[in-house]
C-alpha positions in Angstrom: -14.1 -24.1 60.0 -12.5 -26.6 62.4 -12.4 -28.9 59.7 -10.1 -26.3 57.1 -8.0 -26.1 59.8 -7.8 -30.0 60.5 -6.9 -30.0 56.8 -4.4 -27.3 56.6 -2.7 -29.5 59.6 -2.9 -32.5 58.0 -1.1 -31.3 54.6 1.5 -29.3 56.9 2.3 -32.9 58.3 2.6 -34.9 55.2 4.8 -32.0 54.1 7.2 -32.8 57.2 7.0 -36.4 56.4 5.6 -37.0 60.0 3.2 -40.0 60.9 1.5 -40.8 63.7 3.4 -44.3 64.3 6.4 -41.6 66.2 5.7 -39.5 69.4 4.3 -36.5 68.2 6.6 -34.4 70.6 9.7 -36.1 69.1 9.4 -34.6 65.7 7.6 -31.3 66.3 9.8 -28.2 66.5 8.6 -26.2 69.1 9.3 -23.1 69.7 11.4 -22.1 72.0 9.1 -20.7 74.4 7.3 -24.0 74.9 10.2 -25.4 76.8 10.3 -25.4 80.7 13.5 -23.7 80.7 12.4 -20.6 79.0 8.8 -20.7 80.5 9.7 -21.1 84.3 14.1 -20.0 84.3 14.0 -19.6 88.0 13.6 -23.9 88.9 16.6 -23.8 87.0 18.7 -21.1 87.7 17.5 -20.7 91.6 15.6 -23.8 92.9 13.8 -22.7 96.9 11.6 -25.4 97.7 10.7 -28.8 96.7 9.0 -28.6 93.1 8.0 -31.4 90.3 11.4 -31.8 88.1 10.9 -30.7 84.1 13.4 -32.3 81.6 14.9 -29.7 79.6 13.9 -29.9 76.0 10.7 -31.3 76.3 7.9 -29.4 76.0 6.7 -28.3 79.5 3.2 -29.8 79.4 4.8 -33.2 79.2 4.1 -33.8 82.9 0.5 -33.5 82.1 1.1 -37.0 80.1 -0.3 -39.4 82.7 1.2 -42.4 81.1 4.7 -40.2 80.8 7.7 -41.8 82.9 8.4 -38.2 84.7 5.0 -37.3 84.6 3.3 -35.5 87.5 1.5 -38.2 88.8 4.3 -40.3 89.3 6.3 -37.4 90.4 3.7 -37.0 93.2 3.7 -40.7 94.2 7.6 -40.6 94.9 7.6 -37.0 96.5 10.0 -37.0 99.5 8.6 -34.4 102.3 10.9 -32.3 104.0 8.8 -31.9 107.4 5.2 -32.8 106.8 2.3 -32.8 109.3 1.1 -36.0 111.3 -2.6 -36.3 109.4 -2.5 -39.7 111.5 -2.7 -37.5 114.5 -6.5 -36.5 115.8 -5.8 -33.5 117.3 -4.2 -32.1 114.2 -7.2 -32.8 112.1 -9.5 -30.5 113.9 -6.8 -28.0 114.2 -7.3 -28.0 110.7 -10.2 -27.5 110.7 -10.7 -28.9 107.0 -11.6 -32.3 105.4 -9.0 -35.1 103.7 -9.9 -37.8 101.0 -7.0 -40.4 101.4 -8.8 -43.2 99.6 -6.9 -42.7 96.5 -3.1 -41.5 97.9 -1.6 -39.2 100.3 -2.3 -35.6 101.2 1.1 -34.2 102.4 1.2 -30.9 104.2 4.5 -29.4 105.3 4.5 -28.1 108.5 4.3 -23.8 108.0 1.6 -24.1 105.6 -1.2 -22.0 106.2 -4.7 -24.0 106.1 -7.8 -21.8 106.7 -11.4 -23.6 107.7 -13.4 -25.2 105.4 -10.5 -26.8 102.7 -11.4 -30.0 101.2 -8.2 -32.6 100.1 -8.2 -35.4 98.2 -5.1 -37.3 97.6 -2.5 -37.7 96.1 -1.4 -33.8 96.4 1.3 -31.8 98.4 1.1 -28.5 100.1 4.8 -26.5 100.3 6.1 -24.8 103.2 4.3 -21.5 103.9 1.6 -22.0 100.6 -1.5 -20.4 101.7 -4.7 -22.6 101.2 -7.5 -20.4 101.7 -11.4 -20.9 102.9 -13.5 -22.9 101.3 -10.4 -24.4 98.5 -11.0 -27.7 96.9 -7.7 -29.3 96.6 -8.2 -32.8 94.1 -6.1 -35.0 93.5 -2.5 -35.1 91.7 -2.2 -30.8 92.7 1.5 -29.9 94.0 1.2 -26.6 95.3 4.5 -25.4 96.2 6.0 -23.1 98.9 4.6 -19.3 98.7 2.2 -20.3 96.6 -1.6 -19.7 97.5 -5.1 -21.3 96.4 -7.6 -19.1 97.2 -11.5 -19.1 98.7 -13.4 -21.2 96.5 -10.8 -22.3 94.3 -10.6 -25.8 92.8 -7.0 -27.3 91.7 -6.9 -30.3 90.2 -3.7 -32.2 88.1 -2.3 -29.3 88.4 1.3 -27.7 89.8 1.8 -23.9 91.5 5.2 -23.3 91.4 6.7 -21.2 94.3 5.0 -18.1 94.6 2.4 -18.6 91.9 -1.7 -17.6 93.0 -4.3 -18.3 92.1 -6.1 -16.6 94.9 -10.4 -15.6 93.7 -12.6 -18.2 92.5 -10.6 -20.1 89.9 -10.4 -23.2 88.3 -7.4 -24.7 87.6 -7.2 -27.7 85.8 -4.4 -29.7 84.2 -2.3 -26.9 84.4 1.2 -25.6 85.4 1.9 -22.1 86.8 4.8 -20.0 86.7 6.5 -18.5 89.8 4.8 -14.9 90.3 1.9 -15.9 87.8 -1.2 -14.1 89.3 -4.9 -15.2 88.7 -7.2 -12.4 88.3 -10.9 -13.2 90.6 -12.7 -15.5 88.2 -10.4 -16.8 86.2 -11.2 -20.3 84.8 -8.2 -22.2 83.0 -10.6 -24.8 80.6 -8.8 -28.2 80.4 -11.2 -30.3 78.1 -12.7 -29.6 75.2 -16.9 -29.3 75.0 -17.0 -32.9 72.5 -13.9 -34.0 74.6 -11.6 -35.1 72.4 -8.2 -34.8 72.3 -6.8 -30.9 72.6 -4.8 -29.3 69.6 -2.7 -26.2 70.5 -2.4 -23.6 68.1 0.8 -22.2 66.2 0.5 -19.5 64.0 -2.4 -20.6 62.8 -1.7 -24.3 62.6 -3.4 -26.9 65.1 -1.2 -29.6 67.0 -2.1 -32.7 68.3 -1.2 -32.1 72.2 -1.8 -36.2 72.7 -3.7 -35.1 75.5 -7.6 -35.1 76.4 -7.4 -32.6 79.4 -5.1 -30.1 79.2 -5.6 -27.0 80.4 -2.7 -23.7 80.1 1.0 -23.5 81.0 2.0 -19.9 82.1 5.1 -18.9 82.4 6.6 -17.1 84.9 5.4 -13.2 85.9 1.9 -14.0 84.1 -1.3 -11.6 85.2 -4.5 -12.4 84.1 -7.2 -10.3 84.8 -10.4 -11.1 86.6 -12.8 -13.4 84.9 -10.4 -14.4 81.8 -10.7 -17.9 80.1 -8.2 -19.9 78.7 -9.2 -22.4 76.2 -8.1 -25.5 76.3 -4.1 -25.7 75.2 -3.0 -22.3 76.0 0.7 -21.7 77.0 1.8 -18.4 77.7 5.2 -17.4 77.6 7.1 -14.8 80.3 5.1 -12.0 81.8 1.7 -12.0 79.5 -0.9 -9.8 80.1 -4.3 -10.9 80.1 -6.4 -7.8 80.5 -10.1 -9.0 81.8 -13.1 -10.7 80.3 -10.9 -11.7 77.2 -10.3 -15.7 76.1 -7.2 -16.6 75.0 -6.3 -19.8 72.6 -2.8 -20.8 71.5 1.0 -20.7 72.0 2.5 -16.9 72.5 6.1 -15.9 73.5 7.1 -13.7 76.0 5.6 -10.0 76.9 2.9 -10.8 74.6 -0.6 -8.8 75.8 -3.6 -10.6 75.6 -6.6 -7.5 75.1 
């Protein structure tokens, strides 16, 4: 089967005249719900708190591109805090109560974030005014979890942004991901970021498969997204505005706004 549809792609390409000697994102018409400016309209029209910059009319999942010039990682590496904690300081630490990896980069805090017992860091990541980092959270490295956002008990982020007000509050995984403001993680919900033979991940368009150009990549949701408790989304999945994911269901492929998942 995966090898119809590999086929199916391959003659849609030729069709197009496209070759893998150009960027794949430069010739692909995406739909219009793959862009950051339809997917998350509120970092545009109402930016509240220091959050990654998206270029408008590129697909959103772009920052994911390690080697990209804007891309996440190097977003995180020039990210200029607007009151962060002293980590230096001993007696901060322990009022932490929680454990920092700084081997690799940075963990920035800003002061009015709320850190509960038990969080592990590992940097380079940022934590936004007021987020909520809850017991027991894994935080890895290259996770910008904005203001009003929360990570909940057990939760592992990793490559990852929570835009303001996004949660992901239950046992989750989040991997290589971006979520919306208001998005809402269900308890359980796993967002799967790398295939099981780990090759590069194709998203899927009406039927057709895509070269992402990316190994790991795990969903984009856009804003007002619910997904209910113990969903999966396979690895590509964008979501446009205010899906609904009802639970127990796995979701695959690129769908537009208001779209229910069941």
């Amino acid at each position: 089967m995966i090898m119809q549809q590999e086929n199916v792609f391959t003659e849609w390409r030729h069709k197009r005249h496209i070759h893998w000697s150009k960027p794949f994102g430069a010739v692909m018409e995406w739909p219009k719900y793959a862009f950051p400016e339809s997917l998350f309209p509120s970092i545009f029209t109402n930016p509240t708190s220091i959050s990654p910059v998206f270029s408008k009319g590129k697909p959103a999942w772009q920052l994911l591109d390690k080697e990209s010039q804007d891309s996440l990682k190097q977003q995180l590496s020039d990210v200029k805090a607007e009151s962060p904690m002293n980590l230096e300081d001993a007696k901060i630490r322990k009022s932490l109560q929680a454990t920092f990896d700084q081997t690799k980069g940075s963990v920035i805090i800003e002061n009015g974030a709320k850190i509960e017992p038990g969080v592990h860091f590992v940097g380079p990541c940022y934590v936004g005014k007021n987020a909520q980092i809850r017991h027991g959270a894994y935080i890895r490295e290259y996770s910008w979890i904005c203001s009003d956002s929360v990570v909940g008990h057990c939760t592992e982020v990793k490559h990852s942004i929570l835009l303001p007000g996004a949660k992901a509050p239950h046992f989750n995984y989040v991997g290589d991901s971006i979520l919306g403001k208001d998005v809402n993680l269900g308890a359980g919900v796993k967002l799967s970021n790398l295939r099981n033979d780990a090759t590069e991940v194709y998203l899927r368009i009406d039927g057709t498969r895509v070269a992402s150009g990316l190994r790991k990549f795990g969903a984009v949701l856009g804003e007002g997204c619910q997904l209910g408790c113990n969903a999966v989304t396979n690895p590509g999945t964008v979501l446009g505005l205010d899906n609904v994911v009802w639970p127990n269901i796995t979701v695959t492929g690129i769908h537009p706004s208001n779209t229910i998942h069941r």
